[in-house]
C-alpha positions as CSV (number, residue, x, y, z in Angstrom):
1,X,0.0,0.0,0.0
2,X,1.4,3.7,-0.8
3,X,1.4,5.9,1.6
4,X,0.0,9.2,0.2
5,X,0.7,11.0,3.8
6,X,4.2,11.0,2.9
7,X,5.3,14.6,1.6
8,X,8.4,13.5,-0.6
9,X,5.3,11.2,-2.3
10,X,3.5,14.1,-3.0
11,X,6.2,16.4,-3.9
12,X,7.1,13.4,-6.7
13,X,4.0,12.3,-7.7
14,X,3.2,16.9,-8.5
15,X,6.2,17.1,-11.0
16,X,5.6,14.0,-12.3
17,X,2.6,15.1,-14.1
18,X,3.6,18.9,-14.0
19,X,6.1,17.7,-16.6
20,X,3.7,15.0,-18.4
21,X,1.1,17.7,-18.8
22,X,4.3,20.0,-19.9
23,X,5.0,17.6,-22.9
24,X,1.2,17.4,-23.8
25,X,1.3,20.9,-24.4
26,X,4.3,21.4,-26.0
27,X,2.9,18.1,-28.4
28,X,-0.2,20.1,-28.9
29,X,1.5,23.2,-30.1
30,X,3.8,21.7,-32.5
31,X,1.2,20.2,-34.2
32,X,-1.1,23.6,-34.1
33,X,1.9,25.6,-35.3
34,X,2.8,22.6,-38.0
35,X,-0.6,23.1,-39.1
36,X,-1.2,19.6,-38.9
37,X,-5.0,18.7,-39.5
38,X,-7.1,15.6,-39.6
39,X,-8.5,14.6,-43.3
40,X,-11.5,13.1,-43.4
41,X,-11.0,11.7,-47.1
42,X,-7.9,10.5,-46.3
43,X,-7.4,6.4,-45.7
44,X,-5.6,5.2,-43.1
45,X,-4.1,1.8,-42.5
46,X,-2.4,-0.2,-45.3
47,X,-2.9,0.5,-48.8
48,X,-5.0,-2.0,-51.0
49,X,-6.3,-2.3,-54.5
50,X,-10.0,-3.2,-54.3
51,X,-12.7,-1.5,-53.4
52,X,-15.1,-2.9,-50.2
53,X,-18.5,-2.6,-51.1
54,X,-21.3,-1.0,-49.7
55,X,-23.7,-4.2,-49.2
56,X,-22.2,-7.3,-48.0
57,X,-25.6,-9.2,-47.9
58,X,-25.8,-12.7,-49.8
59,X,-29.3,-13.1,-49.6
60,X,-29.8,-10.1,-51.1
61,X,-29.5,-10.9,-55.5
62,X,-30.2,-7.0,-55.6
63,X,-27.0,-6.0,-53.9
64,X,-25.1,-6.5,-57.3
65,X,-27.3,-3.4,-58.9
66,X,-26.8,-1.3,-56.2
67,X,-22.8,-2.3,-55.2
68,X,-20.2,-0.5,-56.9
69,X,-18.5,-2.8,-59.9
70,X,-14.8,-1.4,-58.8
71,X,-13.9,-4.6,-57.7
72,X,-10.8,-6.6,-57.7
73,X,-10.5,-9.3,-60.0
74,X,-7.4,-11.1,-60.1
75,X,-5.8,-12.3,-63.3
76,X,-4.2,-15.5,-63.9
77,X,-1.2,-14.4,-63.2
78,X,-2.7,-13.4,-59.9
79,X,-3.7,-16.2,-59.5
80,X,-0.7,-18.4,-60.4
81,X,1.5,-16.2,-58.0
82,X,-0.9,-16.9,-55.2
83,X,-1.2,-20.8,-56.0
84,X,3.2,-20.8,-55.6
85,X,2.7,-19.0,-52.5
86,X,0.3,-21.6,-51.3
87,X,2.3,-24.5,-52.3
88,X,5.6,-22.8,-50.8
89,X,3.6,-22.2,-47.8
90,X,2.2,-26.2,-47.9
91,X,6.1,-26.9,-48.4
92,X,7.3,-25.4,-45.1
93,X,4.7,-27.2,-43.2
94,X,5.9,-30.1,-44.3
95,X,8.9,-29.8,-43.6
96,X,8.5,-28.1,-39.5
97,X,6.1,-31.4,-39.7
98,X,9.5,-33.5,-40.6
99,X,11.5,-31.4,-38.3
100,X,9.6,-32.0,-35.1
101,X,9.0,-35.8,-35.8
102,X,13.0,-35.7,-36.3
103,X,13.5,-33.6,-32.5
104,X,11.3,-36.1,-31.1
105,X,13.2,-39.4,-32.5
106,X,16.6,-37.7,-31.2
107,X,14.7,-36.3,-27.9
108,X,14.1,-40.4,-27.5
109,X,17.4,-41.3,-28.5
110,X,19.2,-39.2,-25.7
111,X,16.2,-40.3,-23.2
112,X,17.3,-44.1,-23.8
113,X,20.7,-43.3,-23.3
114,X,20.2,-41.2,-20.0
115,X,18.5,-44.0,-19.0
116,X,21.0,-46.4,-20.2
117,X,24.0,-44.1,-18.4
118,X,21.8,-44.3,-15.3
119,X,21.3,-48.2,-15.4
120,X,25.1,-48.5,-15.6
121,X,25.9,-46.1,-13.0
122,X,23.5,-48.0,-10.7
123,X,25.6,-51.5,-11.1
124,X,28.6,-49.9,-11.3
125,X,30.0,-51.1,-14.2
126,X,30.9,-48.3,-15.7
127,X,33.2,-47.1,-13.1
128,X,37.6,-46.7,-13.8
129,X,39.7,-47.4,-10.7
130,X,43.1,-45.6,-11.1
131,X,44.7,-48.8,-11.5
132,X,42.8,-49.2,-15.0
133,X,45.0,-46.0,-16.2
134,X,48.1,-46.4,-17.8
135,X,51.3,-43.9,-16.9
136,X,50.1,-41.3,-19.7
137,X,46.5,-40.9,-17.9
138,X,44.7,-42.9,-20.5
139,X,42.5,-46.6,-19.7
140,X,44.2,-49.5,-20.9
141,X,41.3,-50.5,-22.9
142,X,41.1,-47.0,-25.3
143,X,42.6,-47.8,-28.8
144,X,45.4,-44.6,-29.4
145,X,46.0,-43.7,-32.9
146,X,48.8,-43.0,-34.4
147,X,49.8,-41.0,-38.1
148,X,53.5,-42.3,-39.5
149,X,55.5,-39.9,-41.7
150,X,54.3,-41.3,-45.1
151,X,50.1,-40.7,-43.9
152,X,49.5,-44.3,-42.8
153,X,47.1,-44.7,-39.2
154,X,48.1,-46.8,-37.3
155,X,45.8,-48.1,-33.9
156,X,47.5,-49.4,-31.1
């Protein structure tokens, strides 16, 4: 709870909106002094190329006589560009379908070898004593690969 008793409080919360009601004004002016004015004709919002008619009633078969005929009508171009789209669009479903049936398959992969890791670590059988280790730090039963000087790998 705020405790409006508090004079520090009050002496914030006064040039708080002493300096909010400072910008309105200033906001106001520029646009008066700009000139700037509100047009009715204008519209707002994004642009488009057809016209919305006046009567949107299907029931009505009179609406076509008293609608305007500016209409959009696309062309078959139009109409090819928007069948690519769709099929592009189809595409990349398909695909985030693929790719989440993929996530899941490797989410079960590392879920059977937690599990796995956890089975082992409960028997114990997975565990290196320090006498496993050779001198150079590595378990006697890791293969160590060598390269000669002619390219040749050799495992030891």
């Amino acid at each position: 709870m705020i405790n409006v008793d508090n004079k520090y409080f009050k002496f914030c919360l006064g040039t708080f909106c002493a300096i909010g009601g400072v910008l309105i004004i200033i906001i106001l002016l520029n646009s008066i002094i700009r000139g700037d004015v509100i047009d009715p004709n204008k519209q707002y919002g994004p642009p488009h190329n057809y016209h919305v008619p006046n009567c949107i009633h299907p029931v009505d078969f009179d609406c076509e006589m008293k609608c305007d005929t500016h209409l959009f009508v696309p062309t078959e171009q139009d109409v090819m560009i928007l069948d690519t789209m769709l099929n592009q669009v189809n595409n990349i479903e398909l695909d985030i379908d693929t790719l989440h049936i993929r996530i899941n398959r490797i989410e079960d992969k590392i879920d059977d070898l937690i599990e796995e890791q956890t089975k082992e670590d409960e028997t114990g059988s997975n565990y290196k004593t320090k006498e496993d280790t050779d001198w150079t730090g590595t378990y006697q039963d890791e293969h160590v690969m060598w390269i000669s000087g002619n390219g040749d790998t050799i495992w030891e």
